[in-house]
N, C-alpha and C positions, 0 to 999 in steps of 0.2 A: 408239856416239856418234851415229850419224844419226840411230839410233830415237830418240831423245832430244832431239835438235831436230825433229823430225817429229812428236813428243807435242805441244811447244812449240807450235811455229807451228799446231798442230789447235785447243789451247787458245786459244790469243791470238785467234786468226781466229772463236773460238766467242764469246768476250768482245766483241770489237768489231761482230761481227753484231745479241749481242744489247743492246748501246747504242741503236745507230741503231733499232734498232725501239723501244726506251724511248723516244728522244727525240722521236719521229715519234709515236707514239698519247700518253703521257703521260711531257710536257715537265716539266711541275710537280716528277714526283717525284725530278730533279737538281738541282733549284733549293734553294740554303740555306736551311735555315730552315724549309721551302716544310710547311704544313701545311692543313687544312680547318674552318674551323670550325663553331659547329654546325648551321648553315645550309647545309652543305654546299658555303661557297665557298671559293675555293683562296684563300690569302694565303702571305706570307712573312715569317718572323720572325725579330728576332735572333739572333744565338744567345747563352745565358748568359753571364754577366760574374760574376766576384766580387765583393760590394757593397766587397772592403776595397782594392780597385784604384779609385780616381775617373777618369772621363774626363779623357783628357789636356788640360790648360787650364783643368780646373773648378776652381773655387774654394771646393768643399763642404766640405774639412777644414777653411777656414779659417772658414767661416760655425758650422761644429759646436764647433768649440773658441772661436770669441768669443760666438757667439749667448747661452749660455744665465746668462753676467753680464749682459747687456741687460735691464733692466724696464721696464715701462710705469709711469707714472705718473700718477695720477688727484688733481686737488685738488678742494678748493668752497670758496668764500669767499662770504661772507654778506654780504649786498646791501640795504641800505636808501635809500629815495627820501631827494635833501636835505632835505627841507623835512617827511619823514613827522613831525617832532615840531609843527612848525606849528600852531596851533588853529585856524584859518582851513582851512589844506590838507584837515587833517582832518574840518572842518566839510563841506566839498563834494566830496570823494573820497574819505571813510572813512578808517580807516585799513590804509596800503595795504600794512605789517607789512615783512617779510622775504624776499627771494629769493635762495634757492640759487645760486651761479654757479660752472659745473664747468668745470675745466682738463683737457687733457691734454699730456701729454710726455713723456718718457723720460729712465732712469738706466744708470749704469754701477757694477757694484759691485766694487770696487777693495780691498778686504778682507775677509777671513773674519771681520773682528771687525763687518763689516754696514755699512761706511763706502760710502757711494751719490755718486760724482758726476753733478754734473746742472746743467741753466743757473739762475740766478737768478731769470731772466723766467719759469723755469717752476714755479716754486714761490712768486716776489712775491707778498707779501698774502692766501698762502692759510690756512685755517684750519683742515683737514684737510688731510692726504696721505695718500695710501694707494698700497702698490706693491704691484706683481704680478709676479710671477717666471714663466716660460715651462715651469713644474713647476706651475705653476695656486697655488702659496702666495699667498697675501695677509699683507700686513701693515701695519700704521700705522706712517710715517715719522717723528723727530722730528731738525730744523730745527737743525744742528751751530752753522752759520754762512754768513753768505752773503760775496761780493764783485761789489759790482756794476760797479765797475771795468772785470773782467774779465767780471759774467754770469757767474760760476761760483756756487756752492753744496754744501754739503758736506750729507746726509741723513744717519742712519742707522736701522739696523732691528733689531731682537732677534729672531733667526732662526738655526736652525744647520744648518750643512752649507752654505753658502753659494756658489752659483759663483764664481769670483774670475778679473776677467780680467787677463790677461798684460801688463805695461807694455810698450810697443817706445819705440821712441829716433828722434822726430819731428824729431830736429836732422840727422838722417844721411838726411830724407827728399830725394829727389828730381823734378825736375819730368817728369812719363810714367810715376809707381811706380805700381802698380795697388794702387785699395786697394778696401774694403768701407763702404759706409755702414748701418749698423745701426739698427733703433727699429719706434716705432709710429705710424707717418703716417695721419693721419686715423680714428686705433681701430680699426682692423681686424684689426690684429693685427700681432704679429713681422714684420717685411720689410726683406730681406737686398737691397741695390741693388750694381752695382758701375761702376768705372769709373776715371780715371787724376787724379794729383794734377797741377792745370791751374798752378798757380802756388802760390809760397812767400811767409812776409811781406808779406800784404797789409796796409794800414792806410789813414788815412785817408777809414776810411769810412763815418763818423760813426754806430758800432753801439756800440762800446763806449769809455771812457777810453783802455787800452792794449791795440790792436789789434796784433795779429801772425799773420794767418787762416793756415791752409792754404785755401787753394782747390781745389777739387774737383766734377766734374759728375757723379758718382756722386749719382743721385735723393736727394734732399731735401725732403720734403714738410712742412707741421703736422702737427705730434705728434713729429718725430725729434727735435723740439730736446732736447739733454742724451744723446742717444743715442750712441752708439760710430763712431768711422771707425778703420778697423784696417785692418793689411798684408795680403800674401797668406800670410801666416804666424798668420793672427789675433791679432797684438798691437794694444793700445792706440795708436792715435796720435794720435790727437785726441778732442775733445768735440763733437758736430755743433749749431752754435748759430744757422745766420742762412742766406736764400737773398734771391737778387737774383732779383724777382718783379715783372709788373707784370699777372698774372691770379692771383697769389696761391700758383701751383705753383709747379712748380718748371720749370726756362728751363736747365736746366745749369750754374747757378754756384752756388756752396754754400759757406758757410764754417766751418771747422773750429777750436777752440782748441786749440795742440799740446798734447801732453801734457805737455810741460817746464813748461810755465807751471801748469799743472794740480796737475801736484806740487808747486810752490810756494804755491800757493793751499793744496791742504791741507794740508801742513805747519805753514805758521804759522797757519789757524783752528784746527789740533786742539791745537798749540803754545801758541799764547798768544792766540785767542780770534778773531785778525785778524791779515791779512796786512800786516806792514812793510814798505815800501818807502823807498827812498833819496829824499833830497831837496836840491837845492842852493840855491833862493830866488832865481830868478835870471826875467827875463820874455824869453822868448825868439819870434822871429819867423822865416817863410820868408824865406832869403834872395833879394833884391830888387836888379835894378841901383839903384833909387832910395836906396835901406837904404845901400846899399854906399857910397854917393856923399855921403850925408849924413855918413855916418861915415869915411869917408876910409880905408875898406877894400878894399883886391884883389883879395880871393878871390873865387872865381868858383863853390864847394862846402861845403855846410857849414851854420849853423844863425845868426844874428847876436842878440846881447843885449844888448836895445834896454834894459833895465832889468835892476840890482844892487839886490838886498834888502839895506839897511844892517844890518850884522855877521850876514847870514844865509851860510851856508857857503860859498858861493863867493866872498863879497867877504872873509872871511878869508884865501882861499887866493890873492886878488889877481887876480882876475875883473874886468873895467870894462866898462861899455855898450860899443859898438860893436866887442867880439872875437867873433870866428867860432869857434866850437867844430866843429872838424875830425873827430875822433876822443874817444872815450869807451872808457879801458878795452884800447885798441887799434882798437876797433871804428870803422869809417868813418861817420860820421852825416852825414845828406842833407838832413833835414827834419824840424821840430818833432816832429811822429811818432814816428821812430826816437828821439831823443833823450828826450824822456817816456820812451817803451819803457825805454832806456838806464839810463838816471839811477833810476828807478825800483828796476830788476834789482839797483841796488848796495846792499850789505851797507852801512847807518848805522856810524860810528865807524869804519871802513877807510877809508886814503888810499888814493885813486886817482888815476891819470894821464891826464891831458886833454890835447888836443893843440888849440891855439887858434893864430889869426893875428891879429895886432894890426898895422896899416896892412901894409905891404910883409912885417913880420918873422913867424917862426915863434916859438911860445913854447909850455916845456911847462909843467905847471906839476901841485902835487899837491893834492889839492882831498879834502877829509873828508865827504861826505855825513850830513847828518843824517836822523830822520823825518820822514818825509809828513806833514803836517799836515793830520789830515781837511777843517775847515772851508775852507782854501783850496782844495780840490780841482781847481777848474776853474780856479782864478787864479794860482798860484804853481805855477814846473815848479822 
């Protein structure tokens, strides 16, 4: 037994001898990684990783499984001077013919059967489309249906094999979720941005008719508009449509269309051509101490209807100037905004329940929504 710790301690003491003389002439070769390169100078390098582990925090499964539904999308629309038919104009500027005027922006493709969503603005008045998939395919887009409403647009494409991206559920979003903003900002190509959802229900902000953004400072440049904002799971949750700019970049505020609304939009242009929305016929304003006083109203929340359309659906359901529309549906309504938004969302031909105040008292009351009527668009909610 002693010879045997006496072999021991001869070893050990031979090991640690010959350390300190490694570490003492060449330090390098205990150091991780520690190799030369072909220069002969000493570095260090990581060591191997396996590509199917991602760094912890990264967000690379989620860019791999949303990126490759994202297309870029290229238009032109043909451009003539007003006056090129002129005989005069023509007389002293020739004739000055035709120019090309190219777009770009980004899609999201949302079905195997080639169904593209994308903004409106980026497709308006084009005369060509043409998409490009991140597999280098091209193809000619054609022009399903638009809503400019909302700035959505429905494309599609005759293409198979199609990537198709994953819906997520924009109503269960959170303010701090981290999401992805996807597209092709200024043509360069695919570019994955990230960052956190800054605020929910935005409106009010004279971008579209029925505004409902996400917010987000996840990069937003020109080109992403129609492009993808997705979780960290890669699903759909928005459409990226608008940034609050005053150099034309992006400043960190960006707006997104949820996806909920999105589904609705295609739904009824592949359904029945165009999207229905509810209607009550009713002229509604912010509510105002001044409003309140004229009308001899209390409420201090809520929406006032300063005008009843004669036998348009709410004065069937017993609607009068000066009540406060509280609630839609359940829902709490603040300001003309939400209530558009509201009243819109509702299914024609169902009663629904409204919560109004008329002077001191509460009243419910159930109210039939009809269709929107296009040509009032901007004048009857």
């Amino acid at each position: 037994m002693k010879r045997f710790w006496l072999l021991f301690s001869q070893t050990v003491t031979v090991f640690v001898a010959a350390y300190f003389v490694v570490a003492t002439l060449q330090p390098d070769w205990l150091q991780r990684g520690a190799m030369r390169s072909g220069a002969g100078i000493a570095l260090i390098e990581a060591p191997a990783t396996t590509l199917t582990q991602p760094a912890p925090g990264s967000l690379s499964s989620a860019a791999r499984k949303a990126a490759p539904a994202v297309v870029s999308i290229n238009t032109s629309k043909e451009v003539r001077h007003p006056r090129s038919n002129d005989p005069w104009f023509q007389f002293f500027f020739g004739d000055q013919g035709s120019q090309a005027q190219a777009g770009l922006g980004s899609g999201v493709i949302i079905s195997p059967d080639g169904y593209i969503l994308t903004n409106n603005h980026v497709v308006e008045g084009a005369d060509e489309i043409e998409v490009t998939l991140t597999d280098g395919r091209r193809a000619r887009a054609t022009v399903i249906g638009t809503d400019p409403d909302t700035d959505l647009a429905i494309l599609k494409v005759e293409l198979d094999k199609l990537p198709v991206i994953v819906l997520g559920n924009s109503d269960q979003l959170a303010v701090g979720d981290q999401v992805l903003a996807i597209g092709n900002p200024f043509g360069v190509g695919q570019t994955v941005t990230s960052g956190i959802v800054s605020a929910l229900g935005r409106s009010q902000l004279g971008i579209n008719t029925f505004e409902n953004f996400i917010q987000t400072d996840a990069a937003i440049n020109p080109g992403n508009s129609g492009g993808a904002l997705v979780d960290v799971h890669g699903n759909l949750l928005g459409i990226n449509t608008a940034i609050y700019s005053r150099s034309g970049g992006n400043m960190g505020i960006g707006f997104a269309i949820p996806v909920s609304t999105a589904r609705l939009v295609l739904d009824g242009i592949v359904k029945d051509g165009q999207v229905t929305r509810g209607w009550i016929g009713v002229e509604p304003s912010e509510l105002s101490p001044e409003l309140a006083e004229t009308f001899g109203v209390k409420a201090t929340a809520g929406v006032i209807i300063t005008g009843v359309l004669q036998d348009g659906p709410a004065a069937q359901a017993g609607m009068r100037p000066g009540d406060v529309i509280v609630r839609v549906d359940g829902k709490a309504i603040t300001n003309v905004s939400e209530l558009l938004t509201a009243v819109a969302a509702l299914k024609p031909g169902t009663a629904t329940p409204f919560a109004l105040q008329r002077g001191d008292a509460m009243v419910d009351i159930q109210l039939t929504p009809g269709v929107r009527p296009k040509p009032q668009r901007a004048v009857r909610r």
